[in-house]
MARVOGU-737595 format. One record per residue: residue in three letters; x, y negated, z of N, C-alpha, C, O in turn. Coordinates in steps of 0.1 Angstrom, whole numbers, plus 5000, padded with zeros to 4 digits. Each point is the difference from the previous one (the first is absolute). Layout:
<mifis>
ALAXYZXYZXYZXYZ
...
</mifis>
This chain:
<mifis>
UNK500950125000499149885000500949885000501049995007
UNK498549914986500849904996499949905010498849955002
UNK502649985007499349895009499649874993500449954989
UNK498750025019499349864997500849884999500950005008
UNK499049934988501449904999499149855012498849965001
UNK502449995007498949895009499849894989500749974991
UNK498450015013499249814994501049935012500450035012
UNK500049834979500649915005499649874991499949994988
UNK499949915023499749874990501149885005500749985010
UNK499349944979501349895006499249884998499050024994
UNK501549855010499349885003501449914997501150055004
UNK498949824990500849884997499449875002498949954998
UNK502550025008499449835006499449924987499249915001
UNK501450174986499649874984498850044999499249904997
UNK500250205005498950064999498450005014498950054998
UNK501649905009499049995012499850125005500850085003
UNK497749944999499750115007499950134988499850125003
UNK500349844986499450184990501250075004501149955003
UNK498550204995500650115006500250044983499349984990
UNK501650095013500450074984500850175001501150045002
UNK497650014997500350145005501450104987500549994989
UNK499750125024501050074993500050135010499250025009
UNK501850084988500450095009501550024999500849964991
UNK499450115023501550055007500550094990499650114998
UNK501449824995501450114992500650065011499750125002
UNK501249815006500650035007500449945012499949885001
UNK500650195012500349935009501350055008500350115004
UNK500349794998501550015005500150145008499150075004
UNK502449964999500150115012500549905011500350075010
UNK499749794992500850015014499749815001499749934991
UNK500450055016499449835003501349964997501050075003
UNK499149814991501449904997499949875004499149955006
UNK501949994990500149865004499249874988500050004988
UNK499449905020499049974988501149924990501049935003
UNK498650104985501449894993499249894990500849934993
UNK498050065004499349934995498949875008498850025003
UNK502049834999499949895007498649924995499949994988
UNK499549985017499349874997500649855004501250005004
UNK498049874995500449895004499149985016500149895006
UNK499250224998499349955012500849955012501150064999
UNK498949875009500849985010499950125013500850045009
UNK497850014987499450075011500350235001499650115005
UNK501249834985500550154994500750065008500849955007
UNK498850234991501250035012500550084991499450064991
UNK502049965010500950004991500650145001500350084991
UNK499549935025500750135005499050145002500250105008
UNK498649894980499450115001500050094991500150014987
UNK499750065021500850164992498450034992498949995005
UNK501350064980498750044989500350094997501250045001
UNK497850024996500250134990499549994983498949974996
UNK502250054997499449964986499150104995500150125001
UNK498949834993499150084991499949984989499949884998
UNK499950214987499549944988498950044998499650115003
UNK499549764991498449974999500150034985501149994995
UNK497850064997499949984987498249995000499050065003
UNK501449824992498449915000499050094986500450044989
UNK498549965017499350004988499849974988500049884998
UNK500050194994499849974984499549904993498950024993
UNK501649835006499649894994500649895012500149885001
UNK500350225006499849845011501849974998500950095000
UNK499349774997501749934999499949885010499249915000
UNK502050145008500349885010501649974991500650094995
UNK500149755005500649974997501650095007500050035011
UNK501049984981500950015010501050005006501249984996
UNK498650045013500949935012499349945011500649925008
UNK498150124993498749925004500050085017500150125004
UNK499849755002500650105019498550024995499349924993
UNK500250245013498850035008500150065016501150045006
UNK497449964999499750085008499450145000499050024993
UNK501550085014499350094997499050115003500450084992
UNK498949975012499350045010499450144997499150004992
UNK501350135015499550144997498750025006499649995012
UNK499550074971498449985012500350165006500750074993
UNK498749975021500150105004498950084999499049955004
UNK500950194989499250064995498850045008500150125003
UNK498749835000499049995008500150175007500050015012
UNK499950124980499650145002501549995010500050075010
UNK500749894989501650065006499549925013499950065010
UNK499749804991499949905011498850135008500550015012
UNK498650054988499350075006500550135007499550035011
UNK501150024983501150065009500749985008500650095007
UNK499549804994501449955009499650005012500749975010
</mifis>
């Protein structure tokens, strides 16, 4: 049986609130050091991420180089188990 791939949607400040869906390629083996800055003053610098690759849905083009956010929806049947 083939696993289900997660839904994941990302969000951009150029963009407001629309969500622009996609799913989990992949996700890191081990938390690293963040190496990609913004200009916030309010940034914390010293937080450890785990990289993931998103591949957006079919039609959807974000510019790039374009910072997003990203967010894994959690699969409702798995959240009932828990």
């Amino acid at each position: 049986m083939a696993k289900a791939m997660q839904k994941v949607y990302v969000t951009a400040d150029a963009f407001g609130k629309q969500q622009f869906w996609g799913h989990v390629i992949r996700v890191g083996q081990q938390l690293g050091r963040k190496n990609v800055r913004t200009d916030e003053p309010t940034e914390h610098v010293d937080t450890k991420i785990l990289e993931t690759l998103v591949e957006l849905d079919a039609g959807t083009q974000l510019p790039i180089g374009l910072r997003v956010d990203g967010f894994i929806v959690a699969d409702s049947q798995q959240m009932a188990r828990q």
